[in-house]
N, C-alpha and C positions, 0 to 999 in steps of 0.2 A: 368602490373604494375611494372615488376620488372625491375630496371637499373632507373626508372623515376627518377626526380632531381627536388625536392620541394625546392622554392623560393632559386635557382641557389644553394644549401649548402646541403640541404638532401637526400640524395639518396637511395633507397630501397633494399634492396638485397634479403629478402628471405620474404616469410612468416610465420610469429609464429601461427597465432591461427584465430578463428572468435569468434565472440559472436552478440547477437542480432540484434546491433546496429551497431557494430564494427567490422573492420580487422583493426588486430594489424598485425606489421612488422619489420624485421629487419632492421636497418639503419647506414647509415655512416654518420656521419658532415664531412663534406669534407675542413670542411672551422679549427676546431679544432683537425681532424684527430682521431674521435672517436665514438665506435659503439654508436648507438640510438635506443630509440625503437619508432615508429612512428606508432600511432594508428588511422584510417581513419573513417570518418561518413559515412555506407552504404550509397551509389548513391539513394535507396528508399527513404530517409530520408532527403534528404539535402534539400530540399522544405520543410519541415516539421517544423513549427518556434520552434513547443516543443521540438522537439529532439535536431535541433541545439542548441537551449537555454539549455539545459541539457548537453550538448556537452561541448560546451564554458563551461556552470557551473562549469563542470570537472577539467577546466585550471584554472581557476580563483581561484577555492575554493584550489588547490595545491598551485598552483606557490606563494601564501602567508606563504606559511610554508617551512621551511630548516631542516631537523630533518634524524639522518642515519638510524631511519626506518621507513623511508617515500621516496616512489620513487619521486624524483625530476622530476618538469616539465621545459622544457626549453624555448619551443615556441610553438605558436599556429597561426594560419593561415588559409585561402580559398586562393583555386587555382583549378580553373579548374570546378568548381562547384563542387570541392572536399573542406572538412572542414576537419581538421587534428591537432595532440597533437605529439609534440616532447616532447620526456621523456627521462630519465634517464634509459640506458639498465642494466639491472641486469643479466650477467650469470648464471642460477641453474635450477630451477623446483618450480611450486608450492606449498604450503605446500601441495594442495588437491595430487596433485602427489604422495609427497615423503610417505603421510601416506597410499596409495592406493599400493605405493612398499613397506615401510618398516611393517605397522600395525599397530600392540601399540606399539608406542614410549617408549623409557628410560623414569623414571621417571627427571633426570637431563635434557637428552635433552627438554623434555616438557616443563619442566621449564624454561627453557632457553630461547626457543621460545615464548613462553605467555609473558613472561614477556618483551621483543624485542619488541610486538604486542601493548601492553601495553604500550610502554612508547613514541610508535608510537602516539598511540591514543590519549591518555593522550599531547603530544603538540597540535595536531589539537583542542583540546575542547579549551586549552588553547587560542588560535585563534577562538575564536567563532564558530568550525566547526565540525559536527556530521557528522559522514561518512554515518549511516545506513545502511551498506549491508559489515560488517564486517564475513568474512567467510574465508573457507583454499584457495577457489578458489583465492581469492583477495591477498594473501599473497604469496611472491614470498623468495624462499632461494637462499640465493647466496652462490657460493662457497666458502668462506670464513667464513660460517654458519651465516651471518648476515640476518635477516627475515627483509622484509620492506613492510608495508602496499602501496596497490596501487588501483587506480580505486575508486577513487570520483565520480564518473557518477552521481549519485545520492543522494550525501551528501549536507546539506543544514545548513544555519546558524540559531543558536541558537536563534536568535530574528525575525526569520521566525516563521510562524504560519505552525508547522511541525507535518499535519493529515493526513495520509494514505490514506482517504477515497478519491476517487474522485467519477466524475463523468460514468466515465468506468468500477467501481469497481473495476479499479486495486489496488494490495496490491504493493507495493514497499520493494524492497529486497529480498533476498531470504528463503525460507520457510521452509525449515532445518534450520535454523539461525536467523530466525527473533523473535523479542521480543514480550511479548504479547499483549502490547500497541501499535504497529506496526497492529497488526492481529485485534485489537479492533477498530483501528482510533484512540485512542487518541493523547494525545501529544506524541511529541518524543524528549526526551532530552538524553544525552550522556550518561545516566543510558542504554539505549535501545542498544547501545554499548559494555558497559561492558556486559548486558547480551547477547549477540553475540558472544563475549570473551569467557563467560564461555562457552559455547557451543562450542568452535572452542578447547578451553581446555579439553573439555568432551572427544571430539574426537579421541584425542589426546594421551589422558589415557587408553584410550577403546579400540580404536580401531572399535566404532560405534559409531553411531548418536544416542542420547536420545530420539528423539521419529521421528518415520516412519507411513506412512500408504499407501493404494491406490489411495489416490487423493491429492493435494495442500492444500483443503480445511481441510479434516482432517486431515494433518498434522498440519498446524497453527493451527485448535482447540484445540489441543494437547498441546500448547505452553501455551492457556490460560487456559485450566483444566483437563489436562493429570497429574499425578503421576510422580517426576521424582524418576528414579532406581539410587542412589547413583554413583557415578563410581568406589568404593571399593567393591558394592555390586558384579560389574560388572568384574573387572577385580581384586581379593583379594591382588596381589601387590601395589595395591597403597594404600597409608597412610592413616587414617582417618581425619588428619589434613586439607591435599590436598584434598580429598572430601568435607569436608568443605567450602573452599576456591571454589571450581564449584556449591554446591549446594547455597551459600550466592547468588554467583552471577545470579546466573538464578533463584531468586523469582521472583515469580508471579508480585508483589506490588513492581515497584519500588521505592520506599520510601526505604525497606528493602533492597537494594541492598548495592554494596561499593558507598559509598559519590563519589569516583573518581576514574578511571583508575590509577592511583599513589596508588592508599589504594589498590586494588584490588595488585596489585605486590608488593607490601608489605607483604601485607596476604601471596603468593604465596610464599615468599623470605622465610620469619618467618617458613610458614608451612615444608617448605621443609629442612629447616635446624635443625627444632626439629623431624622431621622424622629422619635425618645423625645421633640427638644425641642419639635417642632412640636407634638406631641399638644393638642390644647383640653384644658383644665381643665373640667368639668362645674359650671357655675355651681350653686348652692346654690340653693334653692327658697324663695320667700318664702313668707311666713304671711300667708294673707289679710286683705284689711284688712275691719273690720268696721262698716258705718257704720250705726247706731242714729238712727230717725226720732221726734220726738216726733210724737205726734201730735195733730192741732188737730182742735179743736171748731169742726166747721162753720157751727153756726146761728148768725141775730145777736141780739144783745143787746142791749136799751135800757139806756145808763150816763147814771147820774144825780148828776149832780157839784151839790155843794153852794153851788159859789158860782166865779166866773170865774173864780178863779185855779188854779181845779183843773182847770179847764177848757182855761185856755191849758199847765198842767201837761201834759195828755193827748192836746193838740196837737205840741208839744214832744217826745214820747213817740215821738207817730204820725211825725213828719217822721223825728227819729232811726234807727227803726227800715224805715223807705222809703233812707234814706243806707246805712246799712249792708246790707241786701240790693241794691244797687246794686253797691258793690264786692266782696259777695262775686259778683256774677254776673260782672262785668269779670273777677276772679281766675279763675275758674271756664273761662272762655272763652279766658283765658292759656293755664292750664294746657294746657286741651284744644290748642290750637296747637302749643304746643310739643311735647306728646304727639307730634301727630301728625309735627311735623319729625323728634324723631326716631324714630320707626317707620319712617319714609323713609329715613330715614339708614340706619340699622342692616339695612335688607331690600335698600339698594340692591345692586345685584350689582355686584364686584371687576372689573376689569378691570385688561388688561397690555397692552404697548403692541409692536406687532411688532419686531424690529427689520429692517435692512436687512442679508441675508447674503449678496446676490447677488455672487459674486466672490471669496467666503471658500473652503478648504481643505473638504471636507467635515466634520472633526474641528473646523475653529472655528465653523462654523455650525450644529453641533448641539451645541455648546459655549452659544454665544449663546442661541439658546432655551429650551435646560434653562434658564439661569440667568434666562430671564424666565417659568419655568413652564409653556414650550409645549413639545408634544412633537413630537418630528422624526421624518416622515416622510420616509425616501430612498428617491428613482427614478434608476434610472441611466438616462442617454441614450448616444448616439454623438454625438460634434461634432465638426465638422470646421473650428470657431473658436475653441472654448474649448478648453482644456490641461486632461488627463485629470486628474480629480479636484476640480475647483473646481466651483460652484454656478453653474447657468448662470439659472434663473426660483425662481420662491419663489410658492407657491400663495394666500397671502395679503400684499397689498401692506405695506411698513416704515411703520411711524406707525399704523397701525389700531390701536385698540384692540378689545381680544375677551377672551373669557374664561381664566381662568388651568386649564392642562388642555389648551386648546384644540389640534388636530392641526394639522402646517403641512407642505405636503408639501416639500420640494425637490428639485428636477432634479439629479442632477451628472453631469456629465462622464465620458463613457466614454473621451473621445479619439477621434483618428481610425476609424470604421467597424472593427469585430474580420473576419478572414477563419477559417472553420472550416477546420480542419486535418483532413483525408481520412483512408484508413486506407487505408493504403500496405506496410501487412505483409502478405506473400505474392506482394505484384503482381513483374514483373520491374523489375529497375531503369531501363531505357528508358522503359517506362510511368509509374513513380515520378518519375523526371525532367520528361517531358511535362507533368504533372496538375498538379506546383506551380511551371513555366512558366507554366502557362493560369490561374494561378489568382494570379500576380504574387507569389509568394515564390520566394524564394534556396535554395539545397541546397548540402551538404556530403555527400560519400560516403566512407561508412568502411567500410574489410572486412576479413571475418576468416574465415577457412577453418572449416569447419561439417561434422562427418561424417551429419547427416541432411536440411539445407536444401541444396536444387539451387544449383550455380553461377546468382550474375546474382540469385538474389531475395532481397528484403529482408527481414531479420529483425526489426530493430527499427528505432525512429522515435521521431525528439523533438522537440517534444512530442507528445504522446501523440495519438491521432484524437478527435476534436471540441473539441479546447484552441483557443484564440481568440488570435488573433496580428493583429501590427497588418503591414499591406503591403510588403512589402519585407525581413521576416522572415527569418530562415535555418533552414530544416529538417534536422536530423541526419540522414542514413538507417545505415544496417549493412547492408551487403552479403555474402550468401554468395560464397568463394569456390569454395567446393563441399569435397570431400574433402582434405584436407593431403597432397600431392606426397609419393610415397615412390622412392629411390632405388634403381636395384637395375642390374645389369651385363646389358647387353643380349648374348641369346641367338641363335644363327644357326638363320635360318629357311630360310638357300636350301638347297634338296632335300625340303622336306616339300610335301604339299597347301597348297595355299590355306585350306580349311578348317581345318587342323590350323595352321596360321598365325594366323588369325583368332582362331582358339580362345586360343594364347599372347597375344595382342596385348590381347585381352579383359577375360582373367584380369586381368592387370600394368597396366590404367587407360590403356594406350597409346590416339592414335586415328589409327585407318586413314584416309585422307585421299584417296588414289589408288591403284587397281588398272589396271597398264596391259598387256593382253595383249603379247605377241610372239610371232614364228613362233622354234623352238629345237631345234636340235638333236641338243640334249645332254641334254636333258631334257624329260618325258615332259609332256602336257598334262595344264593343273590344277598345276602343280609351280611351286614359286617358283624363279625365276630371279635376282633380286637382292633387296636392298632398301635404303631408303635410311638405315638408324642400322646402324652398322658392327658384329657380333658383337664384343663387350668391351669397347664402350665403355658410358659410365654416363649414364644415361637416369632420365628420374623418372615418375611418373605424369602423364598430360594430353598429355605429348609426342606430337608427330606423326611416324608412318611412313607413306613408300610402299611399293609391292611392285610388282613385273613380273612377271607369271605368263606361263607357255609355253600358248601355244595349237599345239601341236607343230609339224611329223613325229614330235617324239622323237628318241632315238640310235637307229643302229641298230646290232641288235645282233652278237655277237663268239665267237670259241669259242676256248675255252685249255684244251689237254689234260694235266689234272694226271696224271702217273706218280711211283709211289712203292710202292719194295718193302718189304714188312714183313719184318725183320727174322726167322730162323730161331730158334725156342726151341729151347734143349737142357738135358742135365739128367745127373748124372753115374751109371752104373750101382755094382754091388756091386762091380764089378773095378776102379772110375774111372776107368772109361773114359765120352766124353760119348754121348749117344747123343740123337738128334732127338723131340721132343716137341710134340705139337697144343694149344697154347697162345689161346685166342680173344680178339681184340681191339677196342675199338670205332674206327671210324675216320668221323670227320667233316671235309666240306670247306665252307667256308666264302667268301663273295664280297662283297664292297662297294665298292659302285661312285655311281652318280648314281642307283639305285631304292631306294639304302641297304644294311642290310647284311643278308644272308639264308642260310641254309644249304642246300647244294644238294646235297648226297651224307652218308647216313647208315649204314653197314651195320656187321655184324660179322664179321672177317673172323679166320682163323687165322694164327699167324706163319707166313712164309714166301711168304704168297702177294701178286701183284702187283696193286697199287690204280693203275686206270684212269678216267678220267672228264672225261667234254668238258664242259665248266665255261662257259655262254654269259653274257655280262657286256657291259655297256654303258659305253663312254668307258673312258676310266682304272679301273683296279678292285686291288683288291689278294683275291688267292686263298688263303686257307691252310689247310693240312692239320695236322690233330690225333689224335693217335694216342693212347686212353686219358688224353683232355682234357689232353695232352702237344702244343703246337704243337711239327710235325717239318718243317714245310715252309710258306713263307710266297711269294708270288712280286707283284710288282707289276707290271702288263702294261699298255700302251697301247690 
């Protein structure tokens, strides 16, 4: 494949990668003088109308959008019984790469990138176009740290009826990444995106994936009722703000999500930039203070003053100095107080005050706490008093005060009890019916003629088997109605075997219904005697016939003696005159009657001579004679 040159301009140089469907490759335009990257439909697939239509979908649903984080498409083509995407080469790595080198990203670089992803995303909806399989694999860096989303393969428009479920049970997109409505079947709108976004943001933060397990299945369960762990929980560098901004985006409900890829990096912008203002200032370090003792001579001394007044001078002296080490002690003792108030002050620990969310929407009670610095924890319950989605308890009573950080769990509302949904593909539809009787849900039956599913069994079902429905529910099912009825002009079966009956009846999808013997005279036992679809009339497949078969006597039988002269050959001599000549001929007689039709005299006779023969025939028969496969004699006899 390498050096090849697609439609005389593209040329292949190396190869980048595979994937399922695809090899991707490096390329030259030789005609612009610039690298490309040329993505090819596996040679398995190229027969394959879904894949190619998934293929092309890939060119089609790009090449309408221009945006610098979104890989451009440039051309599309078959050649060769090859199907191929000329795209815009990006030199770098893809995100899945750089975070498998680098780990947990910078909070800035994260940012940076998300919000690149984001504003990728965010034109494509604008274009009526959901990518659905938003993830790091899909995301490529260029060196110049520009991120560009790439790989539509699977993205579909907006005003498509956009359900995961098919026929194959494939899930569409990938399973670390995909949203819960994705893993349910239901709709998919550009909400199903952004929460892929935040998941690719998790990643990011963390340096893991929010939820793992040992098989595809329960990871996607995980999506729809797994517990997410915070990413501050996870990694304590990141902000509470910016966990926010990943937890809004990955609910469950998207209703509750950002309105749009634009709100979603908004959020992101906002959160990040009151994270920078929040930062503490690192106070400056003082310079020690350095306090200098004189020092006193301890011994005493006898002072001998010259006359009283030096004496009350030295009194005077004494009191003075007894006053002022007084108040410096009283200051000194200040100080120290106050010191210590505030050392209390400043070490006391912050507290925040709960509030009261019992009652609130799930989104304003974990609205309310963010904004008091507690973090929300949600449990979902069943109730069968509160209305699905409000906050039914709160783990810490309203008015406490606690620390800011602090976790607070809250209950909400599942709504009345879920009933799990059976798996009803395969069973017969009696059974299908019964099972979501017993189980207090509603059914709808739909059917559709099926050339490999038996009449009567269900092919498909919605929702899908262990989706959660509330009581009283309606179940779609699809019914086979087996093979599509074919029209064809019914053939006469009286005078054959039963078997030979059976055999036609078989072929043609008819169904035998009744065999009913009779005694028959006319016809031989084992022989059809009537039947109940009249020869030439129009019959379809499934239709019911009877048959009456003879349990005899039979006819019995008859003798008709055919006479026939063969005619004298002659031939003319040298004089012309004729003269008689032994000319041979073949002669066959033939009878059809109720045994059908048979030949019963074969010989070779010469002209002239007479053909005799007792001819034995049952009921009505018609006899005829052929002379050199010449019919010369035909008789119909009773």
């Amino acid at each position: 494949m390498i050096g090849k040159l697609f439609n005389q301009r593209y040329q292949i140089i190396e190869k980048l990668g595979a994937g399922g469907t695809a090899i991707v490759y490096r390329g030259q335009d030789t005609l612009l003088n610039r690298a490309v990257t040329i993505k090819i439909l596996r040679e398995e697939y190229a027969g394959n109308n879904d894949f190619v239509r998934r293929f092309r979908h890939e060119a089609q649903a790009v090449a309408s959008l221009s945006h610098p984080n979104i890989v451009a498409v440039y051309d599309v083509g078959f050649e060769e019984n090859m199907h191929y995407i000329v795209m815009e080469f990006v030199e770098g790595e893809s995100l899945k790469e750089y975070i498998k080198r680098k780990g947990v990203l910078k909070l800035s670089e994260a940012c940076n990138i998300i919000t690149q992803i984001l504003a990728g995303v965010q034109h494509a909806h604008e274009h009526g176009i959901i990518h659905r399989d938003i993830k790091p694999h899909n995301i490529l860096l260029g060196k110049d740290g520009r991120a560009k989303v790439t790989d539509f393969g699977i993205a579909v428009g907006m005003s498509d009826v956009t359900l995961t479920y098919n026929t194959s049970s494939r899930i569409m997109g990938s399973v670390h990444y995909i949203s819960p409505e994705q893993v349910q079947g239901t709709a998919v709108t550009e909400k199903s995106d952004i929460y892929s976004a935040g998941v690719v943001f998790y990643e990011m933060l963390t340096g893991r994936l929010p939820f793992v397990g040992e098989t595809p299945i329960s990871i996607a369960m995980q999506h729809v009722q797994g517990e997410l762990i915070l990413p501050h929980q996870v990694n304590p560098d990141v902000p509470m703000g910016i966990s926010y901004v990943v937890m809004r985006a990955m609910r469950k409900n998207p209703e509750t999500r950002y309105a749009s890829a634009s709100e979603m990096a908004e959020a992101v912008r906002a959160a990040y930039q009151g994270s920078m203002d929040g930062v503490p200032v690192e106070a400056p370090t003082d310079e020690p203070v350095v306090v200098s003792q004189r020092k006193r001579q301890q011994k005493k001394e006898e002072h001998n003053y010259p006359d009283e007044e030096a004496k009350r001078s030295a009194r005077r002296f004494t009191a003075g100095r007894v006053v002022l080490f007084a108040l410096a002690a009283v200051l000194v003792v200040g100080i120290v107080w106050m010191a210590g108030r505030l050392f209390d002050a400043l070490n006391r620990e912050e507290t925040v005050t709960v509030p009261y969310v019992v009652g609130m929407t799930q989104e304003q009670a974990e609205t309310a706490l963010i904004d008091r610095q507690l973090v929300p924890v949600v449990v979902e319950k069943n109730s069968t008093t509160v209305a699905s989605g409000l906050v039914i308890t709160q783990s810490v009573a309203a008015e406490q005060e606690v620390s800011p950080g602090r976790e607070i769990e809250i209950t909400v509302s599942l709504g009345e009890p879920l009933i799990d949904v059976p798996s009803l593909v395969g069973s017969s539809q009696r059974i299908a019916e019964m099972t979501l009787t017993n189980l207090g849900l509603l059914y709808v039956v739909n059917t559709e003629y099926n050339e490999e599913i038996p009449e009567g069994q269900v092919i498909m079902q919605s929702p899908d088997e262990n989706a959660q429905v509330a009581a009283g529910s309606t179940v779609t099912l699809l019914v086979s109605l087996g093979k599509e009825p074919v029209k064809f002009s019914m053939q006469p079966l009286v005078g054959k075997t039963l078997e030979e009956a059976q055999a036609y009846i078989e072929e043609n999808g008819l169904v035998l219904t009744i065999v009913t013997p009779t005694a028959s005279y006319e016809y031989e036992e084992n022989v059809v005697v009537t039947q109940s679809l009249a020869p030439g009339t129009e019959v379809e497949t499934g239709d019911e016939i009877e048959l009456t078969v003879s349990e005899g006597p039979g006819p019995t039988a008859k003798t008709y003696i055919m006479e026939y002269d063969l005619p004298q050959d002659y031939e003319e001599d040298e004089d012309g005159d004729e003269r008689p000549v032994e000319i041979e001929h073949s002669v066959v007689i033939t009878v059809e009657d109720v045994k059908g039709l048979r030949e019963v005299f074969n010989q070779v006779l010469a002209g002239g001579s007479l053909v005799t023969h007792a001819v034995e025939y049952y009921n009505e028969a018609v006899i005829t004679l052929l002379v050199d496969g010449v019919v010369v004699d035909s008789v119909e006899v009773d």
